[in-house]
PDB file with SEQRES, HELIX, SHEET and CRYST1 records, atoms N, CA, C and O in Angstrom:
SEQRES   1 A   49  UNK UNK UNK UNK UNK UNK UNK UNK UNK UNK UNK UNK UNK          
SEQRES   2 A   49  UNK UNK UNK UNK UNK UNK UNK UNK UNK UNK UNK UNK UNK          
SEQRES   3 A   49  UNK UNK UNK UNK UNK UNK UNK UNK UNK UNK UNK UNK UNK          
SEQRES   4 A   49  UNK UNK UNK UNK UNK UNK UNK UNK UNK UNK                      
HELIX    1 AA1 UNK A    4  UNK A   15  1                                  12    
HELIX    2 AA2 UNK A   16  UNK A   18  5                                   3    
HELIX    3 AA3 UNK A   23  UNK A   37  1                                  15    
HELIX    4 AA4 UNK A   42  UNK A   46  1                                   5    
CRYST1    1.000    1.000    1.000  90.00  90.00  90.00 P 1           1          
ATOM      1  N   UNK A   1      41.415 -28.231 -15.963  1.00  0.00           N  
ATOM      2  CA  UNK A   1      42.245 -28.246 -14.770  1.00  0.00           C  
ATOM      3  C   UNK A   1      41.466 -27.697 -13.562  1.00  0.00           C  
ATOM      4  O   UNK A   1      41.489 -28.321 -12.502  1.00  0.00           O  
ATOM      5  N   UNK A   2      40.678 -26.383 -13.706  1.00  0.00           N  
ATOM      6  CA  UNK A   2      40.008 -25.980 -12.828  1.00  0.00           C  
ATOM      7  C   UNK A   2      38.756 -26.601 -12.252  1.00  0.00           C  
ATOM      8  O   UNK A   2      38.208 -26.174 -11.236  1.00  0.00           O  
ATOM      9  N   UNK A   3      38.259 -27.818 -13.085  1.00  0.00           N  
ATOM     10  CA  UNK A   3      37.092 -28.711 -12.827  1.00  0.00           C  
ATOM     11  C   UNK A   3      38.135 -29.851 -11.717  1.00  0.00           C  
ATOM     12  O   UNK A   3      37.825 -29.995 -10.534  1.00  0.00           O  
ATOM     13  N   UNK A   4      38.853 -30.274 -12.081  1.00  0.00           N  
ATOM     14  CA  UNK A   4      39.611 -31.715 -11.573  1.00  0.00           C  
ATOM     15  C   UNK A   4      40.045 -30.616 -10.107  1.00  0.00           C  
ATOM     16  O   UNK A   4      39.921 -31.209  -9.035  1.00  0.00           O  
ATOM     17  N   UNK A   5      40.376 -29.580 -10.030  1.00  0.00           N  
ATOM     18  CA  UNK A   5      41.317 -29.042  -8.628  1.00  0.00           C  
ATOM     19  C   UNK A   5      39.774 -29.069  -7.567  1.00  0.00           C  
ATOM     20  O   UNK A   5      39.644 -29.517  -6.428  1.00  0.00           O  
ATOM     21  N   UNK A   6      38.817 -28.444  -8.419  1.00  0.00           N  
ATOM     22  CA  UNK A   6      37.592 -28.280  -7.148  1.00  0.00           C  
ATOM     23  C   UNK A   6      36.605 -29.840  -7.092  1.00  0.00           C  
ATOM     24  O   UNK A   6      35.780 -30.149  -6.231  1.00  0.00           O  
ATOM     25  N   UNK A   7      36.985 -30.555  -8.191  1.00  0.00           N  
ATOM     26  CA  UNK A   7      36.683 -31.580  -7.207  1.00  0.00           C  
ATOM     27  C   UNK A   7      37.606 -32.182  -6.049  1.00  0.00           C  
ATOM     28  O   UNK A   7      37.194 -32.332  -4.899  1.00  0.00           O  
ATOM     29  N   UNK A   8      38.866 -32.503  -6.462  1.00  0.00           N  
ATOM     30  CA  UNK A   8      39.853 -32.601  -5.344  1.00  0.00           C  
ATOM     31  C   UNK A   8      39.335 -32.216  -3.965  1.00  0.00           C  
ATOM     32  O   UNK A   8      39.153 -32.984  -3.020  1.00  0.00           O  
ATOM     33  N   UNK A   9      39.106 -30.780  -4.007  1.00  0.00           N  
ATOM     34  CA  UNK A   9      38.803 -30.176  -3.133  1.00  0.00           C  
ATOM     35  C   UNK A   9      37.244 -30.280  -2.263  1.00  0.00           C  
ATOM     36  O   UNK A   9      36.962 -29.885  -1.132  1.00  0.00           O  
ATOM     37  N   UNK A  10      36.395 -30.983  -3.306  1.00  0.00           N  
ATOM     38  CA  UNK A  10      35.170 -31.436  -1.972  1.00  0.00           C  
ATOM     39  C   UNK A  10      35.297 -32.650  -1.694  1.00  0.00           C  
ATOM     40  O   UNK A  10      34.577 -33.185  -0.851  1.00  0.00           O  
ATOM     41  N   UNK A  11      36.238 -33.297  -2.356  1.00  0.00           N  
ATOM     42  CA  UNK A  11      36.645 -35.026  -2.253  1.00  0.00           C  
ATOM     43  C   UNK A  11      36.998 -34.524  -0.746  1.00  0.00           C  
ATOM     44  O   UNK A  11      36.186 -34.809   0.133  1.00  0.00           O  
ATOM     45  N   UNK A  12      38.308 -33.701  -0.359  1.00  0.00           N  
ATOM     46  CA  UNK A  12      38.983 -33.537   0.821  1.00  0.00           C  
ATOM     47  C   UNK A  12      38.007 -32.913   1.917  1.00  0.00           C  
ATOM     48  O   UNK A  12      38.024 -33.058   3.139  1.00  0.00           O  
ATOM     49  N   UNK A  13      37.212 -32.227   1.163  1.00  0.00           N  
ATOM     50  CA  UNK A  13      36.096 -31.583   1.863  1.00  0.00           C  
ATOM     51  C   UNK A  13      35.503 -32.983   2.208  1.00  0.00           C  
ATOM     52  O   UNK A  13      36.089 -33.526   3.145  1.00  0.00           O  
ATOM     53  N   UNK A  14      34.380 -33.757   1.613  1.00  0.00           N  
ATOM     54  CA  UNK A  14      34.139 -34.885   2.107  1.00  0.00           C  
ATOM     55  C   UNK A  14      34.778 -35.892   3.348  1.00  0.00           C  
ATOM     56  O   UNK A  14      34.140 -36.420   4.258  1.00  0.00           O  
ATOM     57  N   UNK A  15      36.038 -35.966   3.115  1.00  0.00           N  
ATOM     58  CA  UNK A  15      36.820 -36.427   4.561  1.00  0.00           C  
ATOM     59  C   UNK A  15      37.034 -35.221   5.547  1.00  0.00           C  
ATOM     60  O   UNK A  15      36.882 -35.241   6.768  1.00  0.00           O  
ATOM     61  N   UNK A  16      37.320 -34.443   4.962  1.00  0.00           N  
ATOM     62  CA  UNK A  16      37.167 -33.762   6.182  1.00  0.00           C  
ATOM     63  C   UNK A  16      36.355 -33.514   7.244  1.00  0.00           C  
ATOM     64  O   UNK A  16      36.706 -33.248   8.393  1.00  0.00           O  
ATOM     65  N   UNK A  17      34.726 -33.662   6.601  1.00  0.00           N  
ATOM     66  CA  UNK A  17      33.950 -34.003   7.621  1.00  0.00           C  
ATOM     67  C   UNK A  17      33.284 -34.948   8.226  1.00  0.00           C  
ATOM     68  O   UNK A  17      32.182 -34.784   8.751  1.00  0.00           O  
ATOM     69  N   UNK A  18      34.052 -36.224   8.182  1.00  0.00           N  
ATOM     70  CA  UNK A  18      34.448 -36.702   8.740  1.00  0.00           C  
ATOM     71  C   UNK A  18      34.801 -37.311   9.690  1.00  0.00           C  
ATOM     72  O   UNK A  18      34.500 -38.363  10.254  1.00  0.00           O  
ATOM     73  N   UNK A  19      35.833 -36.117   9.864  1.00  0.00           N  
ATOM     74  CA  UNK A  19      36.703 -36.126  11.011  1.00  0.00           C  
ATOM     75  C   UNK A  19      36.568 -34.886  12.125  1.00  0.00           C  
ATOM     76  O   UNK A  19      37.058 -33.761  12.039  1.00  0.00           O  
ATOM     77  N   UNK A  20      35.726 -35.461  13.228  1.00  0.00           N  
ATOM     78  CA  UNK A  20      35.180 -34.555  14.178  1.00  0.00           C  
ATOM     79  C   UNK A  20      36.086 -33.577  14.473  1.00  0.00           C  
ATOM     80  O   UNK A  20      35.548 -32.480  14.624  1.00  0.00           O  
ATOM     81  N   UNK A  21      36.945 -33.584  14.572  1.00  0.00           N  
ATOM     82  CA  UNK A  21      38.083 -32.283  14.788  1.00  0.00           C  
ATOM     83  C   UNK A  21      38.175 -31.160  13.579  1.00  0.00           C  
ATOM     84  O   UNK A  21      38.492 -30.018  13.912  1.00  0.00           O  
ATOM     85  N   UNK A  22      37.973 -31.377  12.515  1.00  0.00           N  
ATOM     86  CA  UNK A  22      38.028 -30.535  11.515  1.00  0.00           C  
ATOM     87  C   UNK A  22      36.520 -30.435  10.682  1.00  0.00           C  
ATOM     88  O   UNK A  22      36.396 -29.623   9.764  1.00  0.00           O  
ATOM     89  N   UNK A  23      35.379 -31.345  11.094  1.00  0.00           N  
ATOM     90  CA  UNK A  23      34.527 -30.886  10.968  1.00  0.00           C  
ATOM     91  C   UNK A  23      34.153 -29.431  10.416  1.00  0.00           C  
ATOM     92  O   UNK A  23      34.086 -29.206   9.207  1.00  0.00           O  
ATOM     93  N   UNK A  24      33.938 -28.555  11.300  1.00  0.00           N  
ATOM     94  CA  UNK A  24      33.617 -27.302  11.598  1.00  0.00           C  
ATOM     95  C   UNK A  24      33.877 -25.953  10.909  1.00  0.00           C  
ATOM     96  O   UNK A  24      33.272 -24.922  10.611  1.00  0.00           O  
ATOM     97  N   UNK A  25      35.543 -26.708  10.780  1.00  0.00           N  
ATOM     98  CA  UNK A  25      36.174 -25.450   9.964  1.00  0.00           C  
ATOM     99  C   UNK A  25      35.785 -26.054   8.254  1.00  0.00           C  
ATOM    100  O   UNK A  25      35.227 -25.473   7.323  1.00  0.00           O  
ATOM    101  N   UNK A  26      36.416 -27.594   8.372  1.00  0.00           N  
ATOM    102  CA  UNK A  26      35.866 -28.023   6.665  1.00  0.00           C  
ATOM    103  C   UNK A  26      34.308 -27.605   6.056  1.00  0.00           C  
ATOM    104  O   UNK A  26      34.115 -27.133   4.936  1.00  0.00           O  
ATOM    105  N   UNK A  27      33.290 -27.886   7.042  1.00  0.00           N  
ATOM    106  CA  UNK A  27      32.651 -27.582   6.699  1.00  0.00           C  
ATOM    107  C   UNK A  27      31.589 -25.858   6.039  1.00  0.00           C  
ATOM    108  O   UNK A  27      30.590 -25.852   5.320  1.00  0.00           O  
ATOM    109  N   UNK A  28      32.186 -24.884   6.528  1.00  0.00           N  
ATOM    110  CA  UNK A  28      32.774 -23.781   6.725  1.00  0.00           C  
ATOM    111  C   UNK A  28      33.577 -23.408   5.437  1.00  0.00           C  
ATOM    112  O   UNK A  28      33.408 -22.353   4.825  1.00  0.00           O  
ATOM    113  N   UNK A  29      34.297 -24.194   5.156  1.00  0.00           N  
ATOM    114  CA  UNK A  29      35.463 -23.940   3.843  1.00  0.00           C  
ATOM    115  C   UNK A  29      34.598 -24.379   2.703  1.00  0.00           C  
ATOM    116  O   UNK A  29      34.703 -23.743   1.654  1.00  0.00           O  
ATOM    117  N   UNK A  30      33.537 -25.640   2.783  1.00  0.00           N  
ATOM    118  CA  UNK A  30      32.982 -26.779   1.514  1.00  0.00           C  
ATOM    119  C   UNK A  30      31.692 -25.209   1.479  1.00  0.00           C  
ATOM    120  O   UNK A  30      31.396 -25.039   0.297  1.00  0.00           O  
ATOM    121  N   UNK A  31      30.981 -24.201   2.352  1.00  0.00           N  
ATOM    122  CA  UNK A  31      29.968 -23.545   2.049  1.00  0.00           C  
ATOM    123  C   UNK A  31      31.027 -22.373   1.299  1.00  0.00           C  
ATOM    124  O   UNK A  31      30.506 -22.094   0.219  1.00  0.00           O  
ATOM    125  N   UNK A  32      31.969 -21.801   1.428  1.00  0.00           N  
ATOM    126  CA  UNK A  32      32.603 -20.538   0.996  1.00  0.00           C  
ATOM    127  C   UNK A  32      33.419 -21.380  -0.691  1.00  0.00           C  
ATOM    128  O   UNK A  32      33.950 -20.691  -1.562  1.00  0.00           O  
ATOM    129  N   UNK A  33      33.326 -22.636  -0.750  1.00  0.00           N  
ATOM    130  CA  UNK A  33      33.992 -23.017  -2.055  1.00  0.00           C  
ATOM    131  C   UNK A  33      32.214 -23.138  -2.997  1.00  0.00           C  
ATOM    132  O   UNK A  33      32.057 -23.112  -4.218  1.00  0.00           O  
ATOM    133  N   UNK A  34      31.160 -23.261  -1.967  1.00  0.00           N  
ATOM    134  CA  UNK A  34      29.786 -23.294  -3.312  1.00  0.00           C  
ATOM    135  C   UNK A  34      29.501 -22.186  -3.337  1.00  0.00           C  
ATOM    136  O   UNK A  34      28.770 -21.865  -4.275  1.00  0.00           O  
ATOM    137  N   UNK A  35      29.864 -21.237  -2.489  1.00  0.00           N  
ATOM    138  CA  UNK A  35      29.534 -19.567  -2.865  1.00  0.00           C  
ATOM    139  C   UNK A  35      30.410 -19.245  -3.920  1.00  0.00           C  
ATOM    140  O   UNK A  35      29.890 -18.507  -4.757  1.00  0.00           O  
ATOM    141  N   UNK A  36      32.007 -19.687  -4.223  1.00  0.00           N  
ATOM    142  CA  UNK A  36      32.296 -19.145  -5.225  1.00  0.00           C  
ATOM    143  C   UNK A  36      32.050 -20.139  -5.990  1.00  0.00           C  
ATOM    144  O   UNK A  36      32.003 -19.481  -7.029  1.00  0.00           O  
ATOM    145  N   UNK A  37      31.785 -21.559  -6.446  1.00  0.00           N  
ATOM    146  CA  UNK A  37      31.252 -22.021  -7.355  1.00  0.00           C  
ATOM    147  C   UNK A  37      30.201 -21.519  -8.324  1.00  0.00           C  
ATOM    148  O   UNK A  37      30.084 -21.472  -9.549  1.00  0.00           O  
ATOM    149  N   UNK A  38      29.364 -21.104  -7.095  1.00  0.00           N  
ATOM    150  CA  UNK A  38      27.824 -20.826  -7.900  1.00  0.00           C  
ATOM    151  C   UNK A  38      27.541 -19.727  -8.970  1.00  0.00           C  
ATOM    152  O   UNK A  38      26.412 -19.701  -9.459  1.00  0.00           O  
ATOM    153  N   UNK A  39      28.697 -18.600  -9.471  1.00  0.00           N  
ATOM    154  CA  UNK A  39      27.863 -17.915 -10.515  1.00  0.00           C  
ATOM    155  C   UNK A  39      28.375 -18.821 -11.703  1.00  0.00           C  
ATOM    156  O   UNK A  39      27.653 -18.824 -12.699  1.00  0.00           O  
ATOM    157  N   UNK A  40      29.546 -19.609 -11.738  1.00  0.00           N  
ATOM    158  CA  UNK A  40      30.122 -20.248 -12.520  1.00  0.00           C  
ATOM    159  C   UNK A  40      29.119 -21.539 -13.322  1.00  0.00           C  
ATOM    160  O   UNK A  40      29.190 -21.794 -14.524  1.00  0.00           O  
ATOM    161  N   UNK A  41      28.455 -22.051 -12.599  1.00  0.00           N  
ATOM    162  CA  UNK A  41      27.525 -23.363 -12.370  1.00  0.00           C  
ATOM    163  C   UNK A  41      26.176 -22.417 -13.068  1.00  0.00           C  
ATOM    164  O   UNK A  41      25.432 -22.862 -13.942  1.00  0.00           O  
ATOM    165  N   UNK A  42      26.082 -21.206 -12.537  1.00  0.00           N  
ATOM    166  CA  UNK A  42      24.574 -20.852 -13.140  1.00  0.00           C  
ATOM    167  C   UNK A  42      24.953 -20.399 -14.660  1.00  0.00           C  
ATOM    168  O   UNK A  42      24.287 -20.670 -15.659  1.00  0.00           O  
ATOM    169  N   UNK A  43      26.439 -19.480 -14.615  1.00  0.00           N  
ATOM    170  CA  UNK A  43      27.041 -19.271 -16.089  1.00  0.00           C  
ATOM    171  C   UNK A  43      27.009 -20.446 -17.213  1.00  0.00           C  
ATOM    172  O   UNK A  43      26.925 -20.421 -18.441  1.00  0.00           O  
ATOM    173  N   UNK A  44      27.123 -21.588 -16.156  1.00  0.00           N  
ATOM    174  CA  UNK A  44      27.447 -22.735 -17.414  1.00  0.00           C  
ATOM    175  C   UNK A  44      25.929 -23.236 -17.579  1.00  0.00           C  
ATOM    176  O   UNK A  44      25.556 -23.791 -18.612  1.00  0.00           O  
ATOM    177  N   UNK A  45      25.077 -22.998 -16.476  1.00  0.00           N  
ATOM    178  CA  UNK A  45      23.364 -23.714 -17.344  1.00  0.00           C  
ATOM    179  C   UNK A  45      22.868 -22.429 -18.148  1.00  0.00           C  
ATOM    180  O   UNK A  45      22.197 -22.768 -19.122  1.00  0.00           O  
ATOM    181  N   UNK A  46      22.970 -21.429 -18.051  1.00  0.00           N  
ATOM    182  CA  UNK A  46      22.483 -20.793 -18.838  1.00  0.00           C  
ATOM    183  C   UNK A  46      22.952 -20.622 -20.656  1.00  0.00           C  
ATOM    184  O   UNK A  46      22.336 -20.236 -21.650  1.00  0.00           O  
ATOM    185  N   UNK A  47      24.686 -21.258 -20.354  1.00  0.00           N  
ATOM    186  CA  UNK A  47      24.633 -20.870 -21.784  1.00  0.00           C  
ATOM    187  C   UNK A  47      24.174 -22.243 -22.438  1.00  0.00           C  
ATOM    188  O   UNK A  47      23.885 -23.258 -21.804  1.00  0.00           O  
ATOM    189  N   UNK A  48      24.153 -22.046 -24.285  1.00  0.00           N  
ATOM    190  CA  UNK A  48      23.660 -22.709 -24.770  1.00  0.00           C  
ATOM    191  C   UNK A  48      24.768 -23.798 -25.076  1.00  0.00           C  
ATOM    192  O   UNK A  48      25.912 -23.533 -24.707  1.00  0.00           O  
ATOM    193  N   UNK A  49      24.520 -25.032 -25.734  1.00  0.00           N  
ATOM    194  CA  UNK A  49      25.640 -26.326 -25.524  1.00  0.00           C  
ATOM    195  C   UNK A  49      25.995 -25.840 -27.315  1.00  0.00           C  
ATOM    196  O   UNK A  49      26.853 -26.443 -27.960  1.00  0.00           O  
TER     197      UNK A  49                                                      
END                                                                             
């Protein structure tokens, strides 16, 4: 569930920038959603499959 919501969320991120009016702030929101992505993403290459 938590994989399918944050893609949602750079899908919308993706249109959002877009759209010159929300640009700025979307883009802004898509860097503070890979800051909390990222220990998650390094958690999952490091462990073993």
């Amino acid at each position: 569930m938590l994989v399918t919501l944050t893609g949602i969320l750079e899908l919308a991120g993706a249109v959002g920038v877009l759209i010159p009016a929300t640009a700025r702030v979307t883009a802004a929101c898509l860097i503070a959603l890979m800051v909390a992505m990222y220990p998650a993403n390094v958690s999952a290459a490091r462990s073993r499959p």
